[in-house]
N, C-alpha and C positions, 0 to 999 in steps of 0.2 A: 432502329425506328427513328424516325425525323419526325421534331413537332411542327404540326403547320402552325407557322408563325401567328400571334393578332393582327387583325384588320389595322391598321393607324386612323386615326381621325378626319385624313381626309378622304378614306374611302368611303367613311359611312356618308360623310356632304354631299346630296344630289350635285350631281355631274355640272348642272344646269347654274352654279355658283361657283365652281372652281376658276371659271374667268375675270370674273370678276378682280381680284388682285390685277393681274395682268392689266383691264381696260384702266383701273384706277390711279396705279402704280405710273402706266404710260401717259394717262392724260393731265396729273398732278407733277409731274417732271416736263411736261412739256409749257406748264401753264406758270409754274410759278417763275424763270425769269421773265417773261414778258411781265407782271404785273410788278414783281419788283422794282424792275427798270420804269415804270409808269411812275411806282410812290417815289424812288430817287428822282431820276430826271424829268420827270413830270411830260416824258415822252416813251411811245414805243421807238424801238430802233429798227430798221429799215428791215437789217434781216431775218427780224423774226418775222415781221409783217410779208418778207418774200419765201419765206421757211414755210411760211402757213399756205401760202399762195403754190411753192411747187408741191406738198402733198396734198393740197386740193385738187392740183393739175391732172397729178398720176391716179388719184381717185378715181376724178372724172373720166380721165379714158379707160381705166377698169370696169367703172359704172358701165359704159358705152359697150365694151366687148362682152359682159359678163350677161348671161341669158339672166332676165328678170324679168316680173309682170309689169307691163309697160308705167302704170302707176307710182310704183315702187321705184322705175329706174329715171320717170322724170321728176320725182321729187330728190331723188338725189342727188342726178344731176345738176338740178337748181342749185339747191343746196351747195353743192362744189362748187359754183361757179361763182359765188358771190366774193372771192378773194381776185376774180381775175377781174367781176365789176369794177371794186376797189381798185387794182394796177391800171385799170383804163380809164378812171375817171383820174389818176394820178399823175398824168398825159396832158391834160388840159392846165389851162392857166387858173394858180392857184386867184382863187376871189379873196377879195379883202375879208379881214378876221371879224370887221361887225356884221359881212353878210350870211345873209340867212344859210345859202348853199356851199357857204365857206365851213357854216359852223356843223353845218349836215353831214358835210365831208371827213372832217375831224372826229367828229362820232363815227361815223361809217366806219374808219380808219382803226378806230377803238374797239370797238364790236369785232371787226374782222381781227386784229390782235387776242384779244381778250376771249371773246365767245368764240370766235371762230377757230381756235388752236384744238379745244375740247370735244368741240361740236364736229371739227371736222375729220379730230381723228377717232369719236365716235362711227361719224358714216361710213370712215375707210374702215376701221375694223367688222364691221356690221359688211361692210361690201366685203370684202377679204374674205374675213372669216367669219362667216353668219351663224354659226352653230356655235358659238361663244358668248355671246349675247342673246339668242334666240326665243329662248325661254326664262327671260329676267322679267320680273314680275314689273307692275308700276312703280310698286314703293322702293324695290331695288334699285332701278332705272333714275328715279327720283335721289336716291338716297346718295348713287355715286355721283350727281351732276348736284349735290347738296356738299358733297365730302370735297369736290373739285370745286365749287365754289367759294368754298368756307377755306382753302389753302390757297387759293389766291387772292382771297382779302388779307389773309393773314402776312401773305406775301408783302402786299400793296403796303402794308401797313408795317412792316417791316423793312419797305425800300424809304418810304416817308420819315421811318425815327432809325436810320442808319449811321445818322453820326452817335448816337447810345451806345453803338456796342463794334460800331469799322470807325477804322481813321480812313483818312483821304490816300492814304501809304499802301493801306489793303486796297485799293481801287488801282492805284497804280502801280502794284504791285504784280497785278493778274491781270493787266493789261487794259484795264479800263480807262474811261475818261473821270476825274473827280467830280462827281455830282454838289451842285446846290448846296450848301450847306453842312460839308464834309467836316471832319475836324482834323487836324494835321493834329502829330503826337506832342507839338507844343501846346497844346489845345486853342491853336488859335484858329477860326473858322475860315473858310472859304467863302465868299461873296456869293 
């Protein structure tokens, strides 16, 4: 006679939360070098900003083919498409940095890094796979766009006091460029 085994602890967890690691795990590894690279070099770099921009692309024409209530499929459409605003307003001639639509742009540019990494692989997995997130309550929903925020501050603020704990040797080591205020193992600083 064979005993039937105990349940383990994640059978007893409604169904309806076992995605959640998954959405959090993905959208916190997608988010934390861009903001690091913001507190180091006090810029994003292109291809995270175009990384964001092709998995909003394949989104959107997921969106597009995938049957939905028309509601549903043109707000996320929207939504996708704000990374390719971004790439066509990055077409035009940049405006001086005291103009207003210069400074608009550089935020736009921000947001579409920074929000738009989480947010937009939020809508693809929501488009993809809709019964993973389906039944995630407010304060879930909240909570993981709380845990993904609070790890790319910590990011941000970890790319800012980077000469503390990397030298300029670990950046160019792993093929980076040395940011701002790096320290070389002499401890003498970078300009």
């Amino acid at each position: 006679m064979t005993a039937t085994p105990a349940p383990d602890a994640t059978s007893k967890a409604p169904a309806r939360y076992r995605g959640i690691g998954i959405v959090l795990i993905g959208m916190s590894g997608a988010i934390w070098w861009p903001a690091f690279t913001l507190g180091a070099w006090h810029t994003l770099f292109f291809d995270q900003l175009l990384t964001v921009w092709v998995v909003a692309t394949a989104g959107f024409v997921v969106v597009l083919i995938q049957p939905a209530r028309i509601r549903v499929k043109v707000g996320r459409a929207i939504a996708l498409l704000i990374p390719s605003l971004w790439l066509a307003l990055s077409f035009t001639e940049a405006p001086a940095a005291d103009d207003l639509w210069g400074n608009l742009f550089d935020l736009l540019a921000i947001v579409v890094g920074l929000a738009g990494i989480p947010f937009t692989l939020w809508v693809v997995v929501r488009t993809v796979w809709p019964d993973v997130i389906a039944d995630y309550s407010l304060g879930a929903r909240i909570g993981i766009f709380a845990i993904v925020a609070a790890i790319a501050v910590a990011s941000f603020l970890l790319g800012l006091n980077q000469s503390s704990f990397l030298t300029c040797e670990d950046f160019t080591l792993s093929g980076n460029s040395e940011p701002p205020g790096c320290v070389h193992t002499d401890d003498s600083p970078t300009p």
